[in-house]
N, CA, C and O atoms as a Maestro MAE file, in Angstrom:
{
 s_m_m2io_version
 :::
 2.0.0
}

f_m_ct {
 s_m_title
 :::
 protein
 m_atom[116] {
  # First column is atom index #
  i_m_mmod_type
  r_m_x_coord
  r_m_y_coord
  r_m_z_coord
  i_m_residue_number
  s_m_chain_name
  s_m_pdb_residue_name
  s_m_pdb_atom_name
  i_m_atomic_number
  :::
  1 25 27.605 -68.610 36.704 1 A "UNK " " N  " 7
  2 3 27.868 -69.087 35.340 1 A "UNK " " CA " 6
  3 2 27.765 -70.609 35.284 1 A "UNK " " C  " 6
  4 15 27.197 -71.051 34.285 1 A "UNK " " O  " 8
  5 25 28.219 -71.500 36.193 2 A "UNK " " N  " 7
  6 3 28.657 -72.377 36.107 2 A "UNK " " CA " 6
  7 2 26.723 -73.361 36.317 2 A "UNK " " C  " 6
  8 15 26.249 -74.261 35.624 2 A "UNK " " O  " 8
  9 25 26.316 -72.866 37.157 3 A "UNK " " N  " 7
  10 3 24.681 -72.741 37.403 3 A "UNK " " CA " 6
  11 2 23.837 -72.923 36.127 3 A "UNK " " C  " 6
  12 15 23.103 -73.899 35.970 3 A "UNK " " O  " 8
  13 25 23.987 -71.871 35.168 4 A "UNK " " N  " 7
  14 3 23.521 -71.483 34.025 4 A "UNK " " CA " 6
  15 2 23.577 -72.785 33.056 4 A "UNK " " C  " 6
  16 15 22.687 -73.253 32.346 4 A "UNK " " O  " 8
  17 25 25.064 -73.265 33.280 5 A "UNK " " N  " 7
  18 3 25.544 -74.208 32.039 5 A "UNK " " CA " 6
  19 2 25.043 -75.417 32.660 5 A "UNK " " C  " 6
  20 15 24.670 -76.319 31.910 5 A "UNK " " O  " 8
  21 25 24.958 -75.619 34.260 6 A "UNK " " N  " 7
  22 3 24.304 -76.898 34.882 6 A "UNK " " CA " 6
  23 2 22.806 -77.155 33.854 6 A "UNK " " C  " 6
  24 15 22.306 -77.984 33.094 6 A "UNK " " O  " 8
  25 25 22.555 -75.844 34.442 7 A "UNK " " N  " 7
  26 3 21.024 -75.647 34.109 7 A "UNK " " CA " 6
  27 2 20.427 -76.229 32.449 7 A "UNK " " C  " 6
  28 15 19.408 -76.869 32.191 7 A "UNK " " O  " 8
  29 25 21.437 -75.747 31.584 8 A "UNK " " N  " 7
  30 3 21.241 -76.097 30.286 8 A "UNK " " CA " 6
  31 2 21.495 -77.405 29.601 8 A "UNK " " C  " 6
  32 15 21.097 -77.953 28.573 8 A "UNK " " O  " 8
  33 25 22.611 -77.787 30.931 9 A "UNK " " N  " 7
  34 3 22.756 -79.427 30.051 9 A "UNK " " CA " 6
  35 2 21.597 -80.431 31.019 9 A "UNK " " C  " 6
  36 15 21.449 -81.625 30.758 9 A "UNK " " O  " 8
  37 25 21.057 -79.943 31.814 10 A "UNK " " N  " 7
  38 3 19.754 -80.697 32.655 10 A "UNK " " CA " 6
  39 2 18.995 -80.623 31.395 10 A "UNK " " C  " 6
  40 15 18.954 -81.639 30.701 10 A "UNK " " O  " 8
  41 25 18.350 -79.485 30.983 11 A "UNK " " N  " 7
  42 3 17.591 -79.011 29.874 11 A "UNK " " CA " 6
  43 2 17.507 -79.940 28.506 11 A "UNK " " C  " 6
  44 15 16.649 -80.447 27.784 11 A "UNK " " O  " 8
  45 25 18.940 -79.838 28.614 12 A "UNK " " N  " 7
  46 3 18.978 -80.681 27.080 12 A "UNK " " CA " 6
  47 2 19.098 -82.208 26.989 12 A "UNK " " C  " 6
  48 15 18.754 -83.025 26.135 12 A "UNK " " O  " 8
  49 25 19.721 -82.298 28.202 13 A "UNK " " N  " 7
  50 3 19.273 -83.889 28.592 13 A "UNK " " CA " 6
  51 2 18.434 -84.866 28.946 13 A "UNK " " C  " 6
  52 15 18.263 -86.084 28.877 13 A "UNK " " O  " 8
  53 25 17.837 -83.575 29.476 14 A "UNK " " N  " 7
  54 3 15.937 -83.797 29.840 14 A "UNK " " CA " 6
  55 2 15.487 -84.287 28.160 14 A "UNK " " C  " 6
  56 15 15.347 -85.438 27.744 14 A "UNK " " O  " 8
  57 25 15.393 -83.532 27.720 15 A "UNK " " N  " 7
  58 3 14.925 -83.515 26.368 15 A "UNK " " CA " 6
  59 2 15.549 -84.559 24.958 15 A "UNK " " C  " 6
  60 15 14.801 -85.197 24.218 15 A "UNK " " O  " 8
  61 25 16.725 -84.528 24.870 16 A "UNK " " N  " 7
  62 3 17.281 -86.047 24.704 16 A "UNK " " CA " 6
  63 2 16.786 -87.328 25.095 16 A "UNK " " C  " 6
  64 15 16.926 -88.316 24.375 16 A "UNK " " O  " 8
  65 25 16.168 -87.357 26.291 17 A "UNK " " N  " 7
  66 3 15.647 -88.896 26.643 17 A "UNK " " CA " 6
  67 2 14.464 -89.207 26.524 17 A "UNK " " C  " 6
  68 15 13.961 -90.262 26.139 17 A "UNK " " O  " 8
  69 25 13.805 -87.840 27.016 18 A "UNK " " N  " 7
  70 3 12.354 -87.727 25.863 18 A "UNK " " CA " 6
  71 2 12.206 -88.042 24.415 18 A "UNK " " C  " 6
  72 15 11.199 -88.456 23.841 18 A "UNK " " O  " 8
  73 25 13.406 -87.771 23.912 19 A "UNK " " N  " 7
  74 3 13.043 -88.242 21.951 19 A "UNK " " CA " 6
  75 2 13.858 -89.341 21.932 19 A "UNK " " C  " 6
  76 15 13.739 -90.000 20.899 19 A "UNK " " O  " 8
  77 25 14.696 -89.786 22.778 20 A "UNK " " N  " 7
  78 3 15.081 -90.981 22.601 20 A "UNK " " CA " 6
  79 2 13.590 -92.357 23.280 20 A "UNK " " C  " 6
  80 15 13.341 -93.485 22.854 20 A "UNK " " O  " 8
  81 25 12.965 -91.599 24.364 21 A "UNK " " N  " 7
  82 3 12.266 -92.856 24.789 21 A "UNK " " CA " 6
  83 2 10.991 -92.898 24.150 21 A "UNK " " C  " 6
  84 15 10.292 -93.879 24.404 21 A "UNK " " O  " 8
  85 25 10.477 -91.889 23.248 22 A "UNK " " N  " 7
  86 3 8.960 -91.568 22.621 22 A "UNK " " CA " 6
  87 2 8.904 -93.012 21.475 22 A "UNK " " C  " 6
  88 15 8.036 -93.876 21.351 22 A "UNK " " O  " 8
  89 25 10.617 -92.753 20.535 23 A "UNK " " N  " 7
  90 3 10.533 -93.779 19.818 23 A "UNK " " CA " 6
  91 2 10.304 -95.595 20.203 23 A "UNK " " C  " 6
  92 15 9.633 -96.534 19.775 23 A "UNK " " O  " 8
  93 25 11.186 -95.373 21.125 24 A "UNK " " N  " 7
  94 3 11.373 -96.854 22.526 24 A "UNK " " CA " 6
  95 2 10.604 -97.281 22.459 24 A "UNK " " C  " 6
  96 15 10.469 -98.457 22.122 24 A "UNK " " O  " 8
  97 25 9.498 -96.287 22.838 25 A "UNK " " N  " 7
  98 3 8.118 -96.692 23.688 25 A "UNK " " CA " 6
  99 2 7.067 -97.186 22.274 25 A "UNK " " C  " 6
  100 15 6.243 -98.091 22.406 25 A "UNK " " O  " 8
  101 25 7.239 -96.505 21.076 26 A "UNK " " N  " 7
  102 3 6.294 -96.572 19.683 26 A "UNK " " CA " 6
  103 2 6.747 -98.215 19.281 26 A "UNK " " C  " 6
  104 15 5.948 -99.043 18.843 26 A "UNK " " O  " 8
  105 25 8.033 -98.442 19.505 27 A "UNK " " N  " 7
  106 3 8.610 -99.824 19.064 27 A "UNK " " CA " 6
  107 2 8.245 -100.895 19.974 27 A "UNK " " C  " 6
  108 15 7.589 -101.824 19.503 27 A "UNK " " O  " 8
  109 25 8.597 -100.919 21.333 28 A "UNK " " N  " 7
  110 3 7.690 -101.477 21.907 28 A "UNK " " CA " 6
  111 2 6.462 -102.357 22.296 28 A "UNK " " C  " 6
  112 15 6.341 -103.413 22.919 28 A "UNK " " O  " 8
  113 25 5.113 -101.017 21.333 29 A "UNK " " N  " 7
  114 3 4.416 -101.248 21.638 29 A "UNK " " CA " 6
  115 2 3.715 -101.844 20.951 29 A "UNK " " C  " 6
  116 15 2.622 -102.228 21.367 29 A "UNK " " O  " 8
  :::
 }
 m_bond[115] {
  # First column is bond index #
  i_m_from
  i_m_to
  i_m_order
  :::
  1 1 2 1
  2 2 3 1
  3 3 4 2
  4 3 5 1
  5 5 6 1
  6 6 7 1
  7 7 8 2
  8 7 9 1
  9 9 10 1
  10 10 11 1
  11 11 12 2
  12 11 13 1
  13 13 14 1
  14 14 15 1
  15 15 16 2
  16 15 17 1
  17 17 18 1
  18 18 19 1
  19 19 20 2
  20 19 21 1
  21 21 22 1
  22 22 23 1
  23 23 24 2
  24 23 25 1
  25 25 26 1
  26 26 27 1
  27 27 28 2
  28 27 29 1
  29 29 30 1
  30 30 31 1
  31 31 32 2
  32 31 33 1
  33 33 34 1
  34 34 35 1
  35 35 36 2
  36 35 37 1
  37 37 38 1
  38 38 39 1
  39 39 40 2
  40 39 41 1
  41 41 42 1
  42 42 43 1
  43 43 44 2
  44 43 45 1
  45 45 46 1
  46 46 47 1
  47 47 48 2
  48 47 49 1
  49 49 50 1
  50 50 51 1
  51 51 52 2
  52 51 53 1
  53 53 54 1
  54 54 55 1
  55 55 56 2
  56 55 57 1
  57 57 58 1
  58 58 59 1
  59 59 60 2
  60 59 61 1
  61 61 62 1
  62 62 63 1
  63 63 64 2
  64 63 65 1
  65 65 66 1
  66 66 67 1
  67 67 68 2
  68 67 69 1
  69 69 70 1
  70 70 71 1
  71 71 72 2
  72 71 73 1
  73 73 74 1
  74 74 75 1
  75 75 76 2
  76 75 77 1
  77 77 78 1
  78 78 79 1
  79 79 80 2
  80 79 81 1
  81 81 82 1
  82 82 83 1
  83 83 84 2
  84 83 85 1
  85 85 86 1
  86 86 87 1
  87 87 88 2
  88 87 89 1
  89 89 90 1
  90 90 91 1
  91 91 92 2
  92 91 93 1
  93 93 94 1
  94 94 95 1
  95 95 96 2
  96 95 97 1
  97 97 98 1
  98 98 99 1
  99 99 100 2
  100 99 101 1
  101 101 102 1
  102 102 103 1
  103 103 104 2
  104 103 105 1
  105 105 106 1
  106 106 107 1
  107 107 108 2
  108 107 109 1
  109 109 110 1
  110 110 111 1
  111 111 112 2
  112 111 113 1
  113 113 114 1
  114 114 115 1
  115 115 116 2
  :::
 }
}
């Protein structure tokens, strides 16, 4: 269980820094 919920906040955190850095990177540039 505890695996599962690791697994999902990797997931969503992964993905959080992706739409946080897409904009970053547009301002940036």
């Amino acid at each position: 269980m505890i695996k599962k919920l690791k697994r999902i906040f990797v997931k969503s955190f992964l993905t959080m820094e992706e739409n946080h850095l897409k904009p970053w990177e547009t301002m940036t540039r």
